[in-house]
C-alpha positions in Angstrom: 14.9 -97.0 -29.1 16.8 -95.1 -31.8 15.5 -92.5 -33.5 14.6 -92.9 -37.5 17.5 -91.2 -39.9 15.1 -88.9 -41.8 17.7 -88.9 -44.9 19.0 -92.5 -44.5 22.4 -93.6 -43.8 24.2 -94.3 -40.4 24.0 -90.6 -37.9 24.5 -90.5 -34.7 21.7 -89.5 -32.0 20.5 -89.2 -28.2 17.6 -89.8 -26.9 16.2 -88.5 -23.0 20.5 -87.6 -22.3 20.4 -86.4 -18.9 24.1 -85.2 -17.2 24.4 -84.1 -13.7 27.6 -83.2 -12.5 28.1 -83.5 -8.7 30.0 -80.5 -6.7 30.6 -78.9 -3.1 27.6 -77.0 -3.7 25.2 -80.2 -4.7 24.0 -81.9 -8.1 24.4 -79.2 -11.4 22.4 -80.4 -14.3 24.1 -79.8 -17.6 21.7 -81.6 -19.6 17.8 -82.3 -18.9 16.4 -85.0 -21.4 18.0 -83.9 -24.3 16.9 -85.6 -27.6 18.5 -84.8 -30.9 19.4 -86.4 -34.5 22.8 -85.5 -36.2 22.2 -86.6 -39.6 25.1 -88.6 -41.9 26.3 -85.0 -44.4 24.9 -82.9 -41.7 26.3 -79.7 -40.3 24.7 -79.3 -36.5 25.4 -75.8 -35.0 24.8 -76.1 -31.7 24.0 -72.6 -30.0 23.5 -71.6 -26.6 24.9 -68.8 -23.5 27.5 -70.0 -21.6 26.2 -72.5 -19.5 23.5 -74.3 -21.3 25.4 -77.2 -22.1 26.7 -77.3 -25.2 30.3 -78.4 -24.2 28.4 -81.5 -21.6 26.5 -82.4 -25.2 29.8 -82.3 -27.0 31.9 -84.1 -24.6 29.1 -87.1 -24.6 28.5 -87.0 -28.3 32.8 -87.2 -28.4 32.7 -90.3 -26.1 34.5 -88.8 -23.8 31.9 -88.5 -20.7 29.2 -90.9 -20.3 25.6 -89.5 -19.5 23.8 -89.9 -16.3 20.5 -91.1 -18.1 19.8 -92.0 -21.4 20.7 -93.4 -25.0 23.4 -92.2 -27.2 24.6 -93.5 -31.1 27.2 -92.7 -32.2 26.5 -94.3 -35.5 25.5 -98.3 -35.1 27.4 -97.6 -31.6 25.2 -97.2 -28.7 27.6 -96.0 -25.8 25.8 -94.5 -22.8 26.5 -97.8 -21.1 30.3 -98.5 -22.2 33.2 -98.3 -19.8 36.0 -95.3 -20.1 38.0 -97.8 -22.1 35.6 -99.0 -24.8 34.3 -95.2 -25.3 37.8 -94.5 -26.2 37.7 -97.3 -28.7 34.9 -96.4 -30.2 36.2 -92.2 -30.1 39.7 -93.6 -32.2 37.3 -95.2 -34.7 34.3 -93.1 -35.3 35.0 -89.9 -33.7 36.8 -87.0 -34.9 37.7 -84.3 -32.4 38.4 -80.4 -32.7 39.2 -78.3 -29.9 39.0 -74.0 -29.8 42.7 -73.1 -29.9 44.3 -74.4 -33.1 46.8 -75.2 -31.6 45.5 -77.6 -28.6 45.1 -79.9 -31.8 48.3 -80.3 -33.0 51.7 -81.9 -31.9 54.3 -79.3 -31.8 56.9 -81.5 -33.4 54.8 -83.6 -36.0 54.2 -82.0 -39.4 51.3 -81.9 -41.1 51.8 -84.9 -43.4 53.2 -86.9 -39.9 49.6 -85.7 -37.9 47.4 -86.8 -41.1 49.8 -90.1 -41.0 49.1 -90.8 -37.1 45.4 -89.5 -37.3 44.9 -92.3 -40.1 47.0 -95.0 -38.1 45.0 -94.5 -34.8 41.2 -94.8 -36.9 42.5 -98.0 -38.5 42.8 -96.2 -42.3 44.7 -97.5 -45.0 43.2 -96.0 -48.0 46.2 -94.7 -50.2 45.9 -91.4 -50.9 43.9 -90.2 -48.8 46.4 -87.8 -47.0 47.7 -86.2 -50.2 43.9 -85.5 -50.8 43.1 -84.1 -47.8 46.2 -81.8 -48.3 44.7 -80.8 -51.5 41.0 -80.0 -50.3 42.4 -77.7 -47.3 45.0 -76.4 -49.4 47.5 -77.3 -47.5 49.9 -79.4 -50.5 52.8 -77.2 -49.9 52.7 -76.9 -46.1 53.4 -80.6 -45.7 56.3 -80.7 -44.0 55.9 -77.8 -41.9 55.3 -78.1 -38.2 52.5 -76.2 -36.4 55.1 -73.4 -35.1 55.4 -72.5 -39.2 52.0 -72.3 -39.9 49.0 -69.5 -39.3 46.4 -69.9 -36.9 43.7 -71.0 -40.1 46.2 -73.1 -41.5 46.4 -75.0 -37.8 42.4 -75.3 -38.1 42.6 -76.7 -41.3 45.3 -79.4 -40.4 43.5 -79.8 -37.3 40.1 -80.8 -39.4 42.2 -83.0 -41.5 43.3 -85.2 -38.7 39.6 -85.2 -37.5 38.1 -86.3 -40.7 40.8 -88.7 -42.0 39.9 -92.5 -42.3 35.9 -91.3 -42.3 34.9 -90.8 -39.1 31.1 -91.0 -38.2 31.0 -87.9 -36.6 33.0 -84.5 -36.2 33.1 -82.7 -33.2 34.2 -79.2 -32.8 34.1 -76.8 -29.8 34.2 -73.2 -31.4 36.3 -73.8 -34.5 36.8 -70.1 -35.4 36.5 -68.3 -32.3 40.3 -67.9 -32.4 40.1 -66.9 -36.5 39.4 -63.9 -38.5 36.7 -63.9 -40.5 38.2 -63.9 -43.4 39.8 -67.3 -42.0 36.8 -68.4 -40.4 34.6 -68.2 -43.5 37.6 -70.5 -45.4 37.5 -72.9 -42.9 33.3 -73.4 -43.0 33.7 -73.6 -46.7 35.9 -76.5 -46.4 33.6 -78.1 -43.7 30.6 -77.7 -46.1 32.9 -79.8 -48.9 33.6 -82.4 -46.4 29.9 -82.3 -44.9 29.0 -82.8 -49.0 31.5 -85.7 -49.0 29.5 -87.7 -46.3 30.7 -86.1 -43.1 28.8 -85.4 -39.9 29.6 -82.3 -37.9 28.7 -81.1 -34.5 29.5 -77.8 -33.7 29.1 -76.0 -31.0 29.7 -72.0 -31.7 28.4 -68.8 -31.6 29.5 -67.0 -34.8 26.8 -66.2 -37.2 29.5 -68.1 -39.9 28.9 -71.1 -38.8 25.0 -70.6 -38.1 24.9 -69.8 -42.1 26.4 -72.7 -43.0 24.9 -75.4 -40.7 22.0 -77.6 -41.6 20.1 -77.3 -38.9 20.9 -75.5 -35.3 19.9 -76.8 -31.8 19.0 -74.1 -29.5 20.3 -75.0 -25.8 19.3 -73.1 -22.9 19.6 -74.3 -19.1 20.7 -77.7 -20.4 17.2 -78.2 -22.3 16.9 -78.1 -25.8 14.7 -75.0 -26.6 14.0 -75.0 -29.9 15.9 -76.3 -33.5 16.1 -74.5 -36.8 16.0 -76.7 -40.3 15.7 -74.8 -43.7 14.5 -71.3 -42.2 12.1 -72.9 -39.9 12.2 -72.3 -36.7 11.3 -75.6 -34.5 10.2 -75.2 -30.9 10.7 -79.0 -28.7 8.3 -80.7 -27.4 9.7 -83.2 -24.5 8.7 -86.1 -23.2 6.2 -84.7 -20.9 4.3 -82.5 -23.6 5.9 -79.3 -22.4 7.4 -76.6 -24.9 10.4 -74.7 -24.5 9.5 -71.3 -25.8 12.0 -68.7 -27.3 13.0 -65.6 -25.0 11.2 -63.4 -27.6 8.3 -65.3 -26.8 8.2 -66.1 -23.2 8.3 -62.1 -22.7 5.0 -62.3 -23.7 3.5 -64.4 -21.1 4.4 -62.1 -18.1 2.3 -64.8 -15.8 3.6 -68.1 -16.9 0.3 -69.0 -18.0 -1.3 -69.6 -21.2 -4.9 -70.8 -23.2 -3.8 -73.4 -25.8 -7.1 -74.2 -28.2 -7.3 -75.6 -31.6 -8.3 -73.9 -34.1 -9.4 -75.7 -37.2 -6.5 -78.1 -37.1 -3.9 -75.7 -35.8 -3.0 -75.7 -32.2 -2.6 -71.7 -30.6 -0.9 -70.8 -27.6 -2.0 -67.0 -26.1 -1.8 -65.2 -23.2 -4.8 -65.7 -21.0 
């Protein structure tokens, strides 16, 4: 079953996402039972060491892998069963897509007005105008007709986030969008993300620069493929799965040495301490 929009309008979600990649060694489990909302005019940070599966979440939530086990929206779309070639139908339509490098997301001999022109053509958009204000918003007017070998590294982000939110995708996902920026650069570029998240636009984004933690709506904590804990509005959210289990912050788990712990309650709160 899908999980309830808390602020209405069409997200996209997962629900018990399990991937387990198969190699020489034996099965490596990206993701254990993951469940998580991405809210329509949402920016979703998702954080995590190398290794915790951020990029297997990512690479689901973009349609481009299935999961091994369970349910994934991507807005009215539910596509954890579809084959390769209706994932990629629904990744055209609803699905924008930005990579690390600026440049892995640009055509070397397309401009920028001929990438917002075949970005719009592949998701089905005709709405005039749309292009020109895109340019505007990214401030990228007079760089129209220059190709990505004439334009800075942020200026090849922000075409690059044009093409993935032209035509009004469901969802926008992006795999360390300023890791290759300063931060000078970097801050631009989340500014413009947080006009386009205000706009209607759903970003996931997988990172770990405190720029893009600052701006995101809420952060999903990943740690050996399990989702250990989210953060809305300053609060910080531990998960509880399926099962009843907790993932617990590092800062915390240091201080049960022994694995152990007495859980009471305590005039309506529940307390977890060392035994």
């Amino acid at each position: 079953m899908r999980p309830e929009l808390q602020n209405g309008g069409v997200g996209s979600s997962c629900t018990g996402v399990v991937k387990i990649y198969w190699s020489g060694s034996g099965e490596v489990h990206a993701l254990k039972g993951i469940d998580a909302v991405f809210p329509p005019a949402a920016i979703t940070a998702l954080v995590g060491p190398s290794g915790s599966g951020k990029s297997s979440l990512l690479r689901i939530l973009a349609c481009v892998d299935r999961p091994t086990a369970g349910q994934v929206f991507v807005g009215s779309k539910e596509i954890s069963a579809m084959s390769r070639g209706k994932r990629r139908s629904v990744r055209r339509g609803l699905v924008g897509y930005m990579f690390q490098r600026p440049a892995d997301n640009l055509i070397s001999y397309l401009t920028a007005a001929e990438h917002l022109e075949m970005a719009a053509k592949l998701r089905g958009s005709d709405r005039a105008g749309e292009a020109e204000e895109l340019l505007d918003v990214l401030h990228l007017r007079s760089r129209a007709s220059h190709r990505p070998s004439q334009l800075s590294g942020g200026e090849q982000q922000r075409l690059a986030l044009a093409s993935a939110v032209i035509g009004g995708p469901v969802l926008v996902v992006a795999d360390e969008p300023t890791a290759e920026l300063d931060s000078v650069s970097g801050e631009a570029l989340m500014g413009m993300i947080g006009q386009l998240r205000d706009r209607g636009t759903s970003f996931a984004v997988a990172t770990h620069d405190p720029i893009v933690m600052e701006a995101a709506d809420q952060i999903l904590h990943l740690r050996h493929g399990a989702l250990e804990a989210e953060t809305k509005q300053s609060r910080a959210l531990s998960v509880i799965d399926a099962s009843g289990r907790i993932q617990l912050p590092p800062e915390m788990l240091r201080l049960f040495p022994g694995r152990r712990a007495v859980i009471r309650l305590d005039e309506g709160e529940v307390r977890i301490t060392p035994p």
